[in-house]
C-alpha positions in Angstrom: 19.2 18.0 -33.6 22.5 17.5 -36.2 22.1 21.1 -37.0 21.9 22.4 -33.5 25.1 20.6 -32.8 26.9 21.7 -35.7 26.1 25.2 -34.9 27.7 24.5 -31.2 30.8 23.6 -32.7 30.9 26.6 -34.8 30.2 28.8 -31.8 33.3 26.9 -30.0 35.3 27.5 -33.0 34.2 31.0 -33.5 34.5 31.6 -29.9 37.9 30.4 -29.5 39.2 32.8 -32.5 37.0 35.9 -31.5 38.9 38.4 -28.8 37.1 38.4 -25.8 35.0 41.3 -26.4 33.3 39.9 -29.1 33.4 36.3 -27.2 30.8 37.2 -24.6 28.2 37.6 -27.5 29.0 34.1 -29.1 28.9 32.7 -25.4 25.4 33.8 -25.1 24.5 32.3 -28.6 26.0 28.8 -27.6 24.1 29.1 -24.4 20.9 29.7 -26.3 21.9 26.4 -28.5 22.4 24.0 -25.5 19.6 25.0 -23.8 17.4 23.8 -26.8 19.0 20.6 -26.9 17.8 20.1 -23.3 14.7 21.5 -23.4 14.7 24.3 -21.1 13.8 28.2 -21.5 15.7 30.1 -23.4 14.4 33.4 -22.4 15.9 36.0 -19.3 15.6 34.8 -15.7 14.0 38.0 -15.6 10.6 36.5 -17.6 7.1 38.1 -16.3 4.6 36.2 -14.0 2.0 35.5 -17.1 4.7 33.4 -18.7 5.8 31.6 -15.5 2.0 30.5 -15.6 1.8 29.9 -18.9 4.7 27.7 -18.3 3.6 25.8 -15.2 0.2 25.2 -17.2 1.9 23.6 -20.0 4.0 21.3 -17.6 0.7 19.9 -16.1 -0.7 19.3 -18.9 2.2 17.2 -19.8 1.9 15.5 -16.7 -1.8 14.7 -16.8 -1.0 13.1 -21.0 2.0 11.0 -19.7 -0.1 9.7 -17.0 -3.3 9.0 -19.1 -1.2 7.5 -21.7 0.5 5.0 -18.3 -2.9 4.2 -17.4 -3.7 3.1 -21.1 -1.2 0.7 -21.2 -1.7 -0.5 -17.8 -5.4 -1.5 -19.2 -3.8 -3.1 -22.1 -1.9 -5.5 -19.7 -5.1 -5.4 -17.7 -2.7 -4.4 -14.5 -5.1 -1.0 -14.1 -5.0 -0.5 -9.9 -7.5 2.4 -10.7 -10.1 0.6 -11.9 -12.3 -1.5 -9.3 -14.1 -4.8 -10.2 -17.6 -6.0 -9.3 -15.8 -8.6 -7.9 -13.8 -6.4 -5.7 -16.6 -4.7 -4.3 -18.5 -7.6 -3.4 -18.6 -9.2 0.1 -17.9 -13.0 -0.1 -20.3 -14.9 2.2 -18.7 -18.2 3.0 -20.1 -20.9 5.6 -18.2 -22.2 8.1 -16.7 -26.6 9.0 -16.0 -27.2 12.1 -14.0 -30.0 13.6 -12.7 -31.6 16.3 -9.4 -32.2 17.2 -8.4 -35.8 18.9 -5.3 -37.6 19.9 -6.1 -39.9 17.0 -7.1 -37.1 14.5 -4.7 -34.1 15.4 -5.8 -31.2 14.0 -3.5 -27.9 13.0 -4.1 -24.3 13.8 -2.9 -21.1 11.6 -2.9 -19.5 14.6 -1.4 -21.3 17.3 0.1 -24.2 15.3 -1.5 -27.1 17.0 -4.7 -27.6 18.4 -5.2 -29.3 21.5 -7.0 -32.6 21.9 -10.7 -32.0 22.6 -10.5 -28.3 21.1 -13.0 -27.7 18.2 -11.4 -25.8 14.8 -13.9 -23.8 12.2 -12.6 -23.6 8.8 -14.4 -21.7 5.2 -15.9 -24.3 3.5 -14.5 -23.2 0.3 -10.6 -23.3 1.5 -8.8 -26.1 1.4 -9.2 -28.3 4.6 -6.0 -30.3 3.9 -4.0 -27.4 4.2 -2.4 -26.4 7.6 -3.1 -22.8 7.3 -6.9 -23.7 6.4 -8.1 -24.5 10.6 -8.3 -22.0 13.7 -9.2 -22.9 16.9 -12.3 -21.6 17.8 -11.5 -20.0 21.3 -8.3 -18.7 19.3 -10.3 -16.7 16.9 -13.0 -15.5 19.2 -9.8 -14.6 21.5 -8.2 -12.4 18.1 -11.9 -11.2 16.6 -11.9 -9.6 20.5 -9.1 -8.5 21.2 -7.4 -7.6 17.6 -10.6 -7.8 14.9 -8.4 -6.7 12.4 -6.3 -9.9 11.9 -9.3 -12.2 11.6 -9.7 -11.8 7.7 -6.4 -11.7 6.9 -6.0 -15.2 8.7 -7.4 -16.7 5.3 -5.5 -14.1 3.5 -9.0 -11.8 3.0 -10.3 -14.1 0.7 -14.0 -14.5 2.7 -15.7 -11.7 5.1 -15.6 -13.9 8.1 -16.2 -11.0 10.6 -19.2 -9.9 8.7 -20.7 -13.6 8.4 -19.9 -15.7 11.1 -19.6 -12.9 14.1 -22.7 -10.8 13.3 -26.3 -11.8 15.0 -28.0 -11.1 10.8 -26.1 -13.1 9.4 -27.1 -16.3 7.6 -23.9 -18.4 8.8 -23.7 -16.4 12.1 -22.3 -18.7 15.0 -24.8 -16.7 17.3 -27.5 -18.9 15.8 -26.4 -22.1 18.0 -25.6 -20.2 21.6 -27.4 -20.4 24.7 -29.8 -17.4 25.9 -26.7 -17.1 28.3 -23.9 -17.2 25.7 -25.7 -14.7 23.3 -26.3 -11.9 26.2 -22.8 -12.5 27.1 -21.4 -12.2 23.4 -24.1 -8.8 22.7 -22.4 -7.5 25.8 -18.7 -7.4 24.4 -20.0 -6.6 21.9 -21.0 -3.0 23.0 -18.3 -1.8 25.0 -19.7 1.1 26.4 -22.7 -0.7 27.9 -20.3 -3.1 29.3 -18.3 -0.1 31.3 -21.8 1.2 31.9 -23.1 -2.2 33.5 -19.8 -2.3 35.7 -20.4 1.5 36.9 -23.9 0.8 38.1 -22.6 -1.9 39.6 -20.0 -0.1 41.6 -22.7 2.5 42.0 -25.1 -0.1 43.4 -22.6 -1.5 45.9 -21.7 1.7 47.1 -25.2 2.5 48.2 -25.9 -0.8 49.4 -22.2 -0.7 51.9 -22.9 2.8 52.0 -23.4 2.8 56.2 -20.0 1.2 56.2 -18.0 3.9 54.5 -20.0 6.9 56.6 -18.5 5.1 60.0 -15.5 4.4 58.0 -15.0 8.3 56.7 -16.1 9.6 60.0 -13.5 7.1 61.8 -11.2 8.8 59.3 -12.0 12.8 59.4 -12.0 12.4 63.6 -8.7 10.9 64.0 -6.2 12.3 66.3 -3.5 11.0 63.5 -5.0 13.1 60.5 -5.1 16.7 62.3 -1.7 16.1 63.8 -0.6 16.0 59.8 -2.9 19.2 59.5 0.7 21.7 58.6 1.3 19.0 55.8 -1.8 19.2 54.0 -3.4 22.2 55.2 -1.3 24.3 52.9 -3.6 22.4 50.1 -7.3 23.2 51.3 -6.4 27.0 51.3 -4.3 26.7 48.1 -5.6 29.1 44.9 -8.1 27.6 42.6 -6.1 25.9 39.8 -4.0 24.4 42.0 -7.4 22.5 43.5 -8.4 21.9 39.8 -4.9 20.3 38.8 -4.9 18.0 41.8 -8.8 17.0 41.0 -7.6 16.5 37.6 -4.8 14.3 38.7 -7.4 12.3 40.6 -9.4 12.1 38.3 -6.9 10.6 36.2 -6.2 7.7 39.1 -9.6 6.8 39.2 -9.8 6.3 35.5 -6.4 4.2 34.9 -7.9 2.0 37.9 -11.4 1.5 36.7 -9.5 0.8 32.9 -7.5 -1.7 34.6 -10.4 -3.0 36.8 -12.0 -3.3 33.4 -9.6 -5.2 31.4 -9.3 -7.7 33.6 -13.4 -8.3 33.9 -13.5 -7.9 30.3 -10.4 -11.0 29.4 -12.4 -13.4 32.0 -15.5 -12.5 30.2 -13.6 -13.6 27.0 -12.8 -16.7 28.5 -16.0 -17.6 29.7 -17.5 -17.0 26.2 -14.8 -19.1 24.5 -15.5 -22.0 26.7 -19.4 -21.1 25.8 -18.6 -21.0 22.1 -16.8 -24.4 22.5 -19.3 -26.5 24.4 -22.4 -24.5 21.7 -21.1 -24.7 18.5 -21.8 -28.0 16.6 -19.7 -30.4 14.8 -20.2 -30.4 10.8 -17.1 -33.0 10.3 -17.4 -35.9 12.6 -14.3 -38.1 12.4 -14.9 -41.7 12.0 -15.2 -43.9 14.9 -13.2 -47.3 15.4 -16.5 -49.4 15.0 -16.6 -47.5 11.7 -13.4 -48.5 11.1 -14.1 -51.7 11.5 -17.4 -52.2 9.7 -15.2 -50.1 6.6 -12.0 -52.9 6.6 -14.5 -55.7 6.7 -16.6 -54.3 4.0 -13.6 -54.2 1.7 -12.4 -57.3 2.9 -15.6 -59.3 2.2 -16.0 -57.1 -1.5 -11.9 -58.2 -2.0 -12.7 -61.8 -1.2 -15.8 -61.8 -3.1 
């Protein structure tokens, strides 16, 4: 490196004394020199495509060395994100508290704060039940596991697979083990989507052809009314109108139908999440029973009687 600087300066010098015939010469030289300082080519911009690969190979090469060499220190500090533990990769199972929430015993709720009196919370049995983030209300979770399944884990901050153990009918700590008949056919329904918008269109399908002696008077009624065929230059245009006009408005119609059986479903589908939350609450069983006042009682006098004694 000194001696590539020293020969700049003597370029400079040279350069400066030199007429500017001979200058151009020395500017190419000094050119050459500071392009080795900074590592670049030295050769013409007019270099063939064989050394353009040649040079592009050696670059990732580089790349890949400077990034194995990362990695290796990375290990060192044991901070390698590459590198996946058995730990990692393995679902935690974790059983399930659940409490109840009196006047006398409030209880807290990570997701709605506070849990109303008479409302039951569940909590892992491995987290810390003193905490405040440790309790959920159990109509609140089986509200979020519906609606937004995604947020369930992180609600004890992923540390147990609560989706996979509590909410599944083959799972050891499954809360489907302790429903009614009832509650478990209405939990497998939501649970399958599709056959719930299936059991609500043979439904519709069912009353349809049980009122269907209604809607012929009722469509008859309609097609033989004096009011309709007075409208006839407003919408016959439309029953003689070309062929992809006919497909756009059954398309748009279409469309209607589905945005009002979607919304028709929604709204079945949140009472039926209602009904299985007040199912889930009245089903699932207390594991921590808070002490009664006669317990209470019995306790202080016990420690009165050892005090005295």
């Amino acid at each position: 490196m000194g001696r590539i600087l020293l020969r700049i300066k003597l370029l400079l010098v040279v350069s400066l004394l030199l007429p500017s015939s001979q200058a151009r010469h020395v500017s190419r030289q000094l050119i050459s020199a500071v392009s080795q300082i900074r590592g670049g080519s030295t050769k013409a911009a007019s270099a063939s495509k064989d050394d353009i690969k040649t040079y592009r190979l050696q670059q990732q090469l580089c790349l890949q060395t400077r990034s194995f060499q990362l990695r290796q220190a990375l290990v060192k500090r044991g901070l390698d994100a590459l590198q996946v533990t058995p730990e990692q990769n393995t679902i935690k199972v974790v059983d399930w508290d659940c409490a109840l929430s009196t006047e006398e015993n409030p209880m807290s709720c990570a997701y709605s704060f506070d849990a109303e009196p008479g409302t039951k919370v569940v909590a892992p049995i491995g987290s810390d039940l003193r905490s405040n983030t440790a309790w959920v209300t159990l109509s609140s979770l089986n509200r979020l596991r519906r609606n937004d399944p995604t947020k369930v884990d992180p609600l004890w901050h992923s540390q147990y697979a609560i989706l996979r153990t509590w909410f599944r009918p083959d799972s050891q700590f499954s809360l489907y083990n302790h429903l009614t008949p009832l509650g478990t056919l209405l939990s497998l329904l939501l649970d399958a989507p599709v056959v719930l918008a299936a059991v609500m269109a043979g439904t519709i399908f069912i009353a349809l052809l049980l009122t269907l002696p209604l809607w012929e008077k009722l469509l008859s009624a309609a097609l033989t009314s004096r009011f309709l065929w007075i409208q006839w230059p407003s919408w016959g245009r439309f029953v003689h109108a070309a062929l992809p006009l006919k497909l756009l408005l059954g398309q748009m119609a279409y469309k209607a139908l589905a945005v009002s059986f979607y919304n028709v479903y929604n709204r079945i589908r949140t009472q039926l999440i209602e009904w299985e939350c007040q199912i889930w609450q009245d089903c699932i069983p207390l594991t921590i029973i808070p002490p009664s006042e006669d317990d209470t009682e019995i306790f202080g006098e016990t420690e009165a009687r050892t005090d005295g004694g």
